[in-house]
mmCIF file as gemmi writes it, N, C-alpha and C atoms, coordinates in Angstrom:
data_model
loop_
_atom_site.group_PDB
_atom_site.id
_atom_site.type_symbol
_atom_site.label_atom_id
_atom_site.label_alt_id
_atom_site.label_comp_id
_atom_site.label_asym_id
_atom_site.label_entity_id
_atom_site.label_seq_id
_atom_site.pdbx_PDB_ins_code
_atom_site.Cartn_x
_atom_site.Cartn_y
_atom_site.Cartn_z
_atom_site.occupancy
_atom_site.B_iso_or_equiv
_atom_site.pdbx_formal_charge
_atom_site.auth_seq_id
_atom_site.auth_asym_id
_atom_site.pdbx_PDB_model_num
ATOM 1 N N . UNK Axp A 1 ? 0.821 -1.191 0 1 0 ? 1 A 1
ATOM 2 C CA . UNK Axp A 1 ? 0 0 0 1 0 ? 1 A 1
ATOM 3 C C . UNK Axp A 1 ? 0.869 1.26 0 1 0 ? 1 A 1
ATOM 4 N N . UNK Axp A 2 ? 1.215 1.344 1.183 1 0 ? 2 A 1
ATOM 5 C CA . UNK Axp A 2 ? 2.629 2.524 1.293 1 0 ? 2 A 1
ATOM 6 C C . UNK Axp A 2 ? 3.11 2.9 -0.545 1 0 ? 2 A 1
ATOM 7 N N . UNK Axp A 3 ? 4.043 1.477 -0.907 1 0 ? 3 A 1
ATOM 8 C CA . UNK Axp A 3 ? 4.408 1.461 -2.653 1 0 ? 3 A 1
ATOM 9 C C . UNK Axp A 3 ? 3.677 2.268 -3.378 1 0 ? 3 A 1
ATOM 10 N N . UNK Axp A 4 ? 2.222 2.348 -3.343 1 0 ? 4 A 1
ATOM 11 C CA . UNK Axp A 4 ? 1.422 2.291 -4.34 1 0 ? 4 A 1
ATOM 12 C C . UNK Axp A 4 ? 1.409 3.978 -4.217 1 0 ? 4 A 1
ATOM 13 N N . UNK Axp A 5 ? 1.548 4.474 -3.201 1 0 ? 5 A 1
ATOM 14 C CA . UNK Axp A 5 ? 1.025 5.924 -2.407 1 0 ? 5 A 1
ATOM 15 C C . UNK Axp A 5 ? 2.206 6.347 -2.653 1 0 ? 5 A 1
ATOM 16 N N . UNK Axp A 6 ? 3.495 6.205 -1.953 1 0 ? 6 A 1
ATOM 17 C CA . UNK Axp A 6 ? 4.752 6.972 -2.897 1 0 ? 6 A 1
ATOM 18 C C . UNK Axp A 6 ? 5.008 7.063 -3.973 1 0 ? 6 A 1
ATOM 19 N N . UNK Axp A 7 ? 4.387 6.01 -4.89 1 0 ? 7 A 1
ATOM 20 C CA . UNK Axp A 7 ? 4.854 6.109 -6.511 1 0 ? 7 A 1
ATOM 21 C C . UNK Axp A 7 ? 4.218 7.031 -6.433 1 0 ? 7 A 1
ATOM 22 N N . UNK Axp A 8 ? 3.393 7.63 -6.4 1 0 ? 8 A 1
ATOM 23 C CA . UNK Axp A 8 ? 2.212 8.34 -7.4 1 0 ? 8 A 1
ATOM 24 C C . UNK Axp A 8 ? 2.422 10.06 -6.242 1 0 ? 8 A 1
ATOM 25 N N . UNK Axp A 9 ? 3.211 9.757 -5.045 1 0 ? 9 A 1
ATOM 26 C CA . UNK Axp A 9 ? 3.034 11.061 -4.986 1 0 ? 9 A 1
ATOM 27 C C . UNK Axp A 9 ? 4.674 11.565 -6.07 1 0 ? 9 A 1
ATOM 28 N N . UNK Axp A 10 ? 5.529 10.725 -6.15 1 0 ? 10 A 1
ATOM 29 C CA . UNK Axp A 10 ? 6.472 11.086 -6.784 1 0 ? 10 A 1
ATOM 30 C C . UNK Axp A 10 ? 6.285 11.973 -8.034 1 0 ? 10 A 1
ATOM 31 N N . UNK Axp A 11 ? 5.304 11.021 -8.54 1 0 ? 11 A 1
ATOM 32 C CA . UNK Axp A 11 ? 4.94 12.205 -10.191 1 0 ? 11 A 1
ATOM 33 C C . UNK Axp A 11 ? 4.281 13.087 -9.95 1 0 ? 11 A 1
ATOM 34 N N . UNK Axp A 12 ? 4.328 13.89 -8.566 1 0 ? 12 A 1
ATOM 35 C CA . UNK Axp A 12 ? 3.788 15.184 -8.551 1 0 ? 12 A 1
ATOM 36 C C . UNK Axp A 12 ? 4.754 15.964 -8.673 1 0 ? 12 A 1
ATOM 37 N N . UNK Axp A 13 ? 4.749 17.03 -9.447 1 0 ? 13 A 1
ATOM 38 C CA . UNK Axp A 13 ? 5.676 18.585 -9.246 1 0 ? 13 A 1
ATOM 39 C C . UNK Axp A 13 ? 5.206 19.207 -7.666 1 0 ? 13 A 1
ATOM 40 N N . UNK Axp A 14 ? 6.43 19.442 -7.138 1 0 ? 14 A 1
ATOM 41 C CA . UNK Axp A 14 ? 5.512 20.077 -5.882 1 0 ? 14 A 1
ATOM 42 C C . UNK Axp A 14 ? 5.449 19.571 -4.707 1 0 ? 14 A 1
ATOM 43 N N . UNK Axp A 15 ? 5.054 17.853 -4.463 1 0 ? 15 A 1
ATOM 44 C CA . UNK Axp A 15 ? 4.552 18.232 -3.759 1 0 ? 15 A 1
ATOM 45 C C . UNK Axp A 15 ? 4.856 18.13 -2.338 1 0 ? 15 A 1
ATOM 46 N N . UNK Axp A 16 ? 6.33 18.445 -2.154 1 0 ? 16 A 1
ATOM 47 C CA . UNK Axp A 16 ? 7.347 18.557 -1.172 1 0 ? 16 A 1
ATOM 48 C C . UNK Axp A 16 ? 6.874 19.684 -0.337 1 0 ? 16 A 1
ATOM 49 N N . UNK Axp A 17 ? 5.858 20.411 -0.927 1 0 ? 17 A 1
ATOM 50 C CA . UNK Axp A 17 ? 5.467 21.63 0.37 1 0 ? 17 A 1
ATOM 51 C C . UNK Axp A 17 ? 4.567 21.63 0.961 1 0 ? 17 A 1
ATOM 52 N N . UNK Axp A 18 ? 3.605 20.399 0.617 1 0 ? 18 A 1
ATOM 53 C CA . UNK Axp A 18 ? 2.136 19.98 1.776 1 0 ? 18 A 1
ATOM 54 C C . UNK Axp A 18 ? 2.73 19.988 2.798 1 0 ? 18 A 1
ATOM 55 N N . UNK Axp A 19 ? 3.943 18.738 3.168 1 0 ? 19 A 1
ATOM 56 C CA . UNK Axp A 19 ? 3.763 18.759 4.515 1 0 ? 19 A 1
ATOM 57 C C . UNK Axp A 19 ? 4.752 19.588 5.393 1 0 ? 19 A 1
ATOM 58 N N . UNK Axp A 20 ? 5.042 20.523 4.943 1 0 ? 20 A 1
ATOM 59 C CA . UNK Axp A 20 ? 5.589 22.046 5.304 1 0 ? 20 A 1
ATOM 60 C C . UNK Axp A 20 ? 4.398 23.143 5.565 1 0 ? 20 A 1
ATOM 61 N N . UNK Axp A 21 ? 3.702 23.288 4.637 1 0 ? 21 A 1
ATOM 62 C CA . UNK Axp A 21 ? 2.536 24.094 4.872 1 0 ? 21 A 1
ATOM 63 C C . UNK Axp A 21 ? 1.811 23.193 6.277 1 0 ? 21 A 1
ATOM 64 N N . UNK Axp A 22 ? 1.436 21.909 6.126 1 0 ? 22 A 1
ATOM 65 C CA . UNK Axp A 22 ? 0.316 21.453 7.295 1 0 ? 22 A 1
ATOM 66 C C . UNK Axp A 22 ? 1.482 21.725 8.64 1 0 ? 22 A 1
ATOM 67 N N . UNK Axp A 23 ? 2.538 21.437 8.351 1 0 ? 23 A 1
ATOM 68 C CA . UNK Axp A 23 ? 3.117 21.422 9.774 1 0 ? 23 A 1
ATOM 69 C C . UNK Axp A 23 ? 3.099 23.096 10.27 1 0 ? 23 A 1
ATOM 70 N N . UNK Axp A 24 ? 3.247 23.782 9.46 1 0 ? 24 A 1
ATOM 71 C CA . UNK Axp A 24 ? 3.462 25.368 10.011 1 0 ? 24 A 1
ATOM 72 C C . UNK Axp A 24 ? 2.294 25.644 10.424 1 0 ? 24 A 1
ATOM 73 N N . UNK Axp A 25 ? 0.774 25.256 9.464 1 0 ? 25 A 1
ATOM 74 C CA . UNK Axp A 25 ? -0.607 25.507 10.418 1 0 ? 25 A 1
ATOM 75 C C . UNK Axp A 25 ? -0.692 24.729 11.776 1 0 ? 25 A 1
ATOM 76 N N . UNK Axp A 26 ? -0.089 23.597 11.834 1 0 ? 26 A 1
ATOM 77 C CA . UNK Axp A 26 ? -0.614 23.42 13.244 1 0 ? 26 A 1
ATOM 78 C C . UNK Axp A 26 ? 0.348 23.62 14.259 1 0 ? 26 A 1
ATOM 79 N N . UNK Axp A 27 ? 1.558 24.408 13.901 1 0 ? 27 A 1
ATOM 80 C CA . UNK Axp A 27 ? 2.507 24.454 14.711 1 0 ? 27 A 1
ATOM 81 C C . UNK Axp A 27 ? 2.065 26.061 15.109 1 0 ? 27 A 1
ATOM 82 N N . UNK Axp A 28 ? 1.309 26.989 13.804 1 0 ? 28 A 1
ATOM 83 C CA . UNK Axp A 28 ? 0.516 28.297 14.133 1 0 ? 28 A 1
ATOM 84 C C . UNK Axp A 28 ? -0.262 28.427 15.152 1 0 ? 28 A 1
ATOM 85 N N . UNK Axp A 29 ? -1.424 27.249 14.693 1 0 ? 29 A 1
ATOM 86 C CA . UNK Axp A 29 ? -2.462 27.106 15.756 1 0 ? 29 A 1
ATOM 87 C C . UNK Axp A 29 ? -2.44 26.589 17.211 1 0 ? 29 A 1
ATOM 88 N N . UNK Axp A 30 ? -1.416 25.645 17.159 1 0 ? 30 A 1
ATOM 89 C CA . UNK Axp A 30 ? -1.1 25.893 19.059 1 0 ? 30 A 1
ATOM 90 C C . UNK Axp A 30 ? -0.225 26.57 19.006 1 0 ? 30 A 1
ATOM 91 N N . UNK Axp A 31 ? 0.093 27.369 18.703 1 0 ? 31 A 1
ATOM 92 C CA . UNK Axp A 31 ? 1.184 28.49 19.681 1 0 ? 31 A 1
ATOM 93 C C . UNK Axp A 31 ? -0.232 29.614 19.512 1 0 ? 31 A 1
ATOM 94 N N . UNK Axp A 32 ? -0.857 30.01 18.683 1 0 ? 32 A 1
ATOM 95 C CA . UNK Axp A 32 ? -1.848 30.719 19.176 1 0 ? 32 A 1
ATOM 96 C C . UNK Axp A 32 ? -3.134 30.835 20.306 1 0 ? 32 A 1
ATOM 97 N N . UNK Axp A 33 ? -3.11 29.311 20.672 1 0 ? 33 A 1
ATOM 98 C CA . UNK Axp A 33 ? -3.852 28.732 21.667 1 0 ? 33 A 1
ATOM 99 C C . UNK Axp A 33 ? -3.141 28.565 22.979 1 0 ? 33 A 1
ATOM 100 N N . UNK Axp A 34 ? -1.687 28.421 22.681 1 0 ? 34 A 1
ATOM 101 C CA . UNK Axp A 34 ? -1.038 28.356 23.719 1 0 ? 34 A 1
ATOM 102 C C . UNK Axp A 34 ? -0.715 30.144 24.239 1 0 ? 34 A 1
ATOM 103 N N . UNK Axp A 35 ? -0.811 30.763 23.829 1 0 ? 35 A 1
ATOM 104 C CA . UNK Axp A 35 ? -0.8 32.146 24.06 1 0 ? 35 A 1
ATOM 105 C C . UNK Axp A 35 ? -1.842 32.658 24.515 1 0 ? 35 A 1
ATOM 106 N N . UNK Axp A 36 ? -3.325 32.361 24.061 1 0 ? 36 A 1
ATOM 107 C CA . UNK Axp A 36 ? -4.52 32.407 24.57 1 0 ? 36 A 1
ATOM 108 C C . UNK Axp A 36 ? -4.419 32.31 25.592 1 0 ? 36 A 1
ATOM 109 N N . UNK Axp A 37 ? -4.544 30.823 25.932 1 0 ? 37 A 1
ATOM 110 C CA . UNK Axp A 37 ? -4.478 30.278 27.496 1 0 ? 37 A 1
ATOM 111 C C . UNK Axp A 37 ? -3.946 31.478 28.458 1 0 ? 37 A 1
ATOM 112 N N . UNK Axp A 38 ? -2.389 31.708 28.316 1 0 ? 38 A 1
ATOM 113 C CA . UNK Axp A 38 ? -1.726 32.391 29.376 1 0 ? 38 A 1
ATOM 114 C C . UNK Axp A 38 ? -2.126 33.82 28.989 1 0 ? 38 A 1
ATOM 115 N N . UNK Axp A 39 ? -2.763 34.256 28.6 1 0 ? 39 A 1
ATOM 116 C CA . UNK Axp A 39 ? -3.061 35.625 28.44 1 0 ? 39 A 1
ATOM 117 C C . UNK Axp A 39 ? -4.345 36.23 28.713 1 0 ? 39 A 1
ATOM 118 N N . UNK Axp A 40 ? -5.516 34.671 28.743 1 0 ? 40 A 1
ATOM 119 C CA . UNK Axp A 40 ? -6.642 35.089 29.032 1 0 ? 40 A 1
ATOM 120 C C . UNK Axp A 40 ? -7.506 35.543 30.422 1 0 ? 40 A 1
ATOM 121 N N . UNK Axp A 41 ? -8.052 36.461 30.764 1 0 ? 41 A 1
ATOM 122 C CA . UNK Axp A 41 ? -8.622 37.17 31.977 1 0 ? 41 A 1
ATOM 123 C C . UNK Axp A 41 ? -9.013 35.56 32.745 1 0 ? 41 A 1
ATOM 124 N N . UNK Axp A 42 ? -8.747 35.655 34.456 1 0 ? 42 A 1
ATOM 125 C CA . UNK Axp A 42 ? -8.573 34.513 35.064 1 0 ? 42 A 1
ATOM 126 C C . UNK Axp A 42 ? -10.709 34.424 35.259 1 0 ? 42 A 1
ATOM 127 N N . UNK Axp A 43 ? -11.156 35.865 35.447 1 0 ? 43 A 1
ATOM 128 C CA . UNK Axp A 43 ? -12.57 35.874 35.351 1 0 ? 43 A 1
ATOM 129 C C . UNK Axp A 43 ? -13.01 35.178 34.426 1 0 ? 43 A 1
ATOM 130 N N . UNK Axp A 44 ? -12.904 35.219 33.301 1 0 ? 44 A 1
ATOM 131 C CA . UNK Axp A 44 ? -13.697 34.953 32.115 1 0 ? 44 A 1
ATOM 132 C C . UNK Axp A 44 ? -13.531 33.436 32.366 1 0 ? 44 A 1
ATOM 133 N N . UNK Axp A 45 ? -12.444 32.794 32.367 1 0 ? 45 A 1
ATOM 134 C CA . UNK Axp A 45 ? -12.138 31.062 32.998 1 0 ? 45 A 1
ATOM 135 C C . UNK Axp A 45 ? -13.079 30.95 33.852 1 0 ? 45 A 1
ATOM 136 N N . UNK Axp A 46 ? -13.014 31.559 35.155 1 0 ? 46 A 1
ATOM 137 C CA . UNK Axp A 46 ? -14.318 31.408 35.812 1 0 ? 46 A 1
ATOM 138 C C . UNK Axp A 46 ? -15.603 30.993 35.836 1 0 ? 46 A 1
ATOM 139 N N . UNK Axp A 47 ? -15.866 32.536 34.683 1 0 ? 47 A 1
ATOM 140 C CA . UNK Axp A 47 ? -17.416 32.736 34.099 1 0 ? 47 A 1
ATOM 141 C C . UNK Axp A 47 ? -17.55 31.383 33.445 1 0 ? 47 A 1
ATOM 142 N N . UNK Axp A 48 ? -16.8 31.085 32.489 1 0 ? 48 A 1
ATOM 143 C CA . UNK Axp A 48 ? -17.439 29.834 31.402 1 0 ? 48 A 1
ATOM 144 C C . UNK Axp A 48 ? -17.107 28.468 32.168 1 0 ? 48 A 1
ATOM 145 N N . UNK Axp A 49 ? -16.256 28.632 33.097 1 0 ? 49 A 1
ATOM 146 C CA . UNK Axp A 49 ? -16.29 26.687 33.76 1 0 ? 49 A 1
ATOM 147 C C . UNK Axp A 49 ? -17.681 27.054 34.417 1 0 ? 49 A 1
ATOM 148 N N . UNK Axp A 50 ? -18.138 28.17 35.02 1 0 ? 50 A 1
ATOM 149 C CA . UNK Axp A 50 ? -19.241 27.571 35.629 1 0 ? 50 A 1
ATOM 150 C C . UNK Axp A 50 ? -20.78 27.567 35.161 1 0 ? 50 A 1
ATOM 151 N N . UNK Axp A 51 ? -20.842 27.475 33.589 1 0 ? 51 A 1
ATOM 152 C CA . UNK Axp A 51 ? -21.825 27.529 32.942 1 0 ? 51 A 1
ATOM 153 C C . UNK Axp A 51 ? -22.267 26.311 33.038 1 0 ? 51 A 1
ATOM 154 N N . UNK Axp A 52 ? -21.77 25.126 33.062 1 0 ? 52 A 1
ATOM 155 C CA . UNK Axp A 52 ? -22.634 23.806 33.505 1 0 ? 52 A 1
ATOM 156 C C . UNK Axp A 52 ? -22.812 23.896 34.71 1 0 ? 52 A 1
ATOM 157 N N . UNK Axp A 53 ? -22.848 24.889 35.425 1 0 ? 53 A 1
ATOM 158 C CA . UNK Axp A 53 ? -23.305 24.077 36.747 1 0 ? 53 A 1
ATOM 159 C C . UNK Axp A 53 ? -24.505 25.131 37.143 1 0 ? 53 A 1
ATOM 160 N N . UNK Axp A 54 ? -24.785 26.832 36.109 1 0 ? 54 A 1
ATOM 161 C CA . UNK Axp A 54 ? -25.797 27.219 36.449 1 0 ? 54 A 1
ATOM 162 C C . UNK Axp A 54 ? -27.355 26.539 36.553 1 0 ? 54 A 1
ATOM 163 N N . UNK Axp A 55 ? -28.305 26.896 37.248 1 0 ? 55 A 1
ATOM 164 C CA . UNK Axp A 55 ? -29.33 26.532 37.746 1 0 ? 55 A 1
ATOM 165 C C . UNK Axp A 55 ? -30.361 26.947 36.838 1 0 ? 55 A 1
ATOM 166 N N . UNK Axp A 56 ? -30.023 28.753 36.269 1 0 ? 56 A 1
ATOM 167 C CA . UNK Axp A 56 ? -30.842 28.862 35.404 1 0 ? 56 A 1
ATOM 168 C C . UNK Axp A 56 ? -30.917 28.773 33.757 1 0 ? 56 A 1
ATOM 169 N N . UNK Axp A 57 ? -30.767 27.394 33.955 1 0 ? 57 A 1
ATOM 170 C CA . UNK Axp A 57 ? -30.915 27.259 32.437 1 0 ? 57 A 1
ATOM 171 C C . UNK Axp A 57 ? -32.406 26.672 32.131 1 0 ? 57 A 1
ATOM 172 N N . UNK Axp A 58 ? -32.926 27.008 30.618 1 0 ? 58 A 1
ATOM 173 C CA . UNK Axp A 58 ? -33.978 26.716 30.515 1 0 ? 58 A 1
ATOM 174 C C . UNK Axp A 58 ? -34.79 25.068 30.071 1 0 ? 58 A 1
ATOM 175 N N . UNK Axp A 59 ? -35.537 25.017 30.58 1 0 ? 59 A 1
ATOM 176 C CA . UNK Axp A 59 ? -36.051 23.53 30.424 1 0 ? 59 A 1
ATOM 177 C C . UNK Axp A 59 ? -36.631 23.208 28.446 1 0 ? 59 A 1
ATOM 178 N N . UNK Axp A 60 ? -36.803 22.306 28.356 1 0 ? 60 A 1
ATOM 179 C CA . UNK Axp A 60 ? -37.206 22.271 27.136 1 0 ? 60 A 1
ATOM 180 C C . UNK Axp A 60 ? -38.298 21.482 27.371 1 0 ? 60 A 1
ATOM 181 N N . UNK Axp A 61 ? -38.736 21.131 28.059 1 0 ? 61 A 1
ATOM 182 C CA . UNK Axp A 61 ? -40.205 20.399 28.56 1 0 ? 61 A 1
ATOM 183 C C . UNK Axp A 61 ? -41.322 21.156 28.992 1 0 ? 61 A 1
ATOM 184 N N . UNK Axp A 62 ? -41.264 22.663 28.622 1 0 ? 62 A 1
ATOM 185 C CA . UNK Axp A 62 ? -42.235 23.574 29.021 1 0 ? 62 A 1
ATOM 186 C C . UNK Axp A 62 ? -43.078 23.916 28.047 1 0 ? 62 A 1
């Protein structure tokens, strides 16, 4: 299987920069998430962990 999948990416022009491009997006996207994290207001963490545990949420059986 592998065989069958390298031949055929070989006769591409190119395509030595997919997995340069995918690695730089996800190497983008957690360092942007990882920056989030430590930068975000300790309130707002607060506010949203304790949205499952508010009381007033609305029923759907009404």
């Amino acid at each position: 299987m592998l065989k069958f999948v390298k031949g055929n990416l070989e006769n591409i022009d190119g395509v030595e920069i997919y997995p340069i491009i995918s690695l730089l997006i996800f190497f983008v996207f957690f360092a942007a998430l990882f920056w989030w994290v430590f930068t975000a207001k300790k309130s707002h963490i607060a506010e949203v962990s304790n949205i499952p545990l508010n009381d007033n949420t609305l029923n759907s059986n009404n």
